[in-house]
N, C-alpha and C positions, 0 to 999 in steps of 0.2 A: 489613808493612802496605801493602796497596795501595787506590789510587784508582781508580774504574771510576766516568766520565762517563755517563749515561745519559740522554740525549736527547728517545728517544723516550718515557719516562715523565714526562717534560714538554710533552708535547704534551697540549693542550686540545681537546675533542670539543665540536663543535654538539649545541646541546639537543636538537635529533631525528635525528640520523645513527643512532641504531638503529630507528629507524619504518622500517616496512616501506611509510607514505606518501611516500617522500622524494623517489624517482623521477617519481610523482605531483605533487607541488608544484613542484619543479623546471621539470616539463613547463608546467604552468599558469604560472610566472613567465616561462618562454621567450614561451607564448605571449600571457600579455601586456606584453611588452616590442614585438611586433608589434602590436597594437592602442593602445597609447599611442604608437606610431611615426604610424600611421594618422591620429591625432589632432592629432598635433604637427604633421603634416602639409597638413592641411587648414585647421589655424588658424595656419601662418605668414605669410600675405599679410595680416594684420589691419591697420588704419589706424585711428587717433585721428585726427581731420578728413584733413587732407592730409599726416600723418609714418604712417611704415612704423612698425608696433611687433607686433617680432616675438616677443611672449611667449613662444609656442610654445618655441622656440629656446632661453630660459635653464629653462623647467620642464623639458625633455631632459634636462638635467642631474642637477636633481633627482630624477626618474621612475627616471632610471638606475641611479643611486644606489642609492635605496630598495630594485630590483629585485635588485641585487649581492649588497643587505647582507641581502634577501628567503633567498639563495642561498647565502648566508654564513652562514645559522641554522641550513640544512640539514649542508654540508658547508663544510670549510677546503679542499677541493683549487682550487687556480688554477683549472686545467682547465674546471672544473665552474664556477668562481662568472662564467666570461665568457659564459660561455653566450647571457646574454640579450642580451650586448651582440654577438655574433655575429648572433643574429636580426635585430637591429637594424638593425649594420648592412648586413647582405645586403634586408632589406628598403626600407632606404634607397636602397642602390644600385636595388632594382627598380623604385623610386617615380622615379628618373632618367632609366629611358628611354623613349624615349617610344612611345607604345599604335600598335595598329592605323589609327587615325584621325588618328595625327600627335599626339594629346594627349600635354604632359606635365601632373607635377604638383608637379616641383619643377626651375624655371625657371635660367636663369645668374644669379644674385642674390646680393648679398652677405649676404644671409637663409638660403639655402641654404646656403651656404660656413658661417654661422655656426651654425646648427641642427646641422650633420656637426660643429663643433668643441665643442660645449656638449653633444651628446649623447653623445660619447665621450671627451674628456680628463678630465671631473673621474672618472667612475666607474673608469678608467683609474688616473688617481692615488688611486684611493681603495682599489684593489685592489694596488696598487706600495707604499702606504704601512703597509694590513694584513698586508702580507703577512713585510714587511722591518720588521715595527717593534721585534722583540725584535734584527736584525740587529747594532746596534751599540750594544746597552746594558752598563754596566757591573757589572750583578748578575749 
């Protein structure tokens, strides 16, 4: 009598990893992970009278999220489900320096610092904790 583990017949497939649109939605969640960047961008110096309230900053997180788990319906590969947070942040950084004119559009502020940490830690742990969560169960 032998026992033969088999792994890979445990493995769970996204609902559309056999569409041949996959590459396609992909593409469009990358790019709008770039356009809700844009967004976030433009509405983080918001003010309620005279306090800083940087909404922008904790929806990143959310947007991100959603965008991951967008990516996560497609495919389970890591590789693939960062994708958008790559766009992100390469777009982030390009919204830092500053233009031909000397303009930037995201300034030394502790809004900025917090916007880079709300748009990448939680999708980040959201993507560390799907990924590892069969890791140490006991079935």
């Amino acid at each position: 009598m032998s026992v033969i583990f088999d792994k890979a017949s445990k493995r769970t497939y996204g609902a559309h990893e056999t569409l041949p649109l996959g590459p396609v939605i992909i593409s469009v969640l990358v790019l709008d992970a770039l356009i809700t960047l844009v967004l976030e961008v433009l509405y983080l110096p918001t003010y309620i009278n005279t306090v800083a309230f940087p909404l922008s900053a904790v929806l990143a997180g959310v947007v991100n999220i959603l965008l991951v788990m967008g990516v996560r319906s497609i495919t389970q590969r890591v590789s693939v489900m960062i994708l958008p947070l790559v766009a992100w942040t390469f777009g982030f950084l390009f919204c830092s320096v500053s233009g031909p004119g000397g303009d930037i559009l995201l300034v030394n502020d502790w809004r900025t610092l917090l916007l880079l940490f709300c748009g990448l830690v939680p999708p980040l742990l959201y993507i560390y904790f799907r990924t590892n969560a069969g890791l140490f169960s006991t079935h």
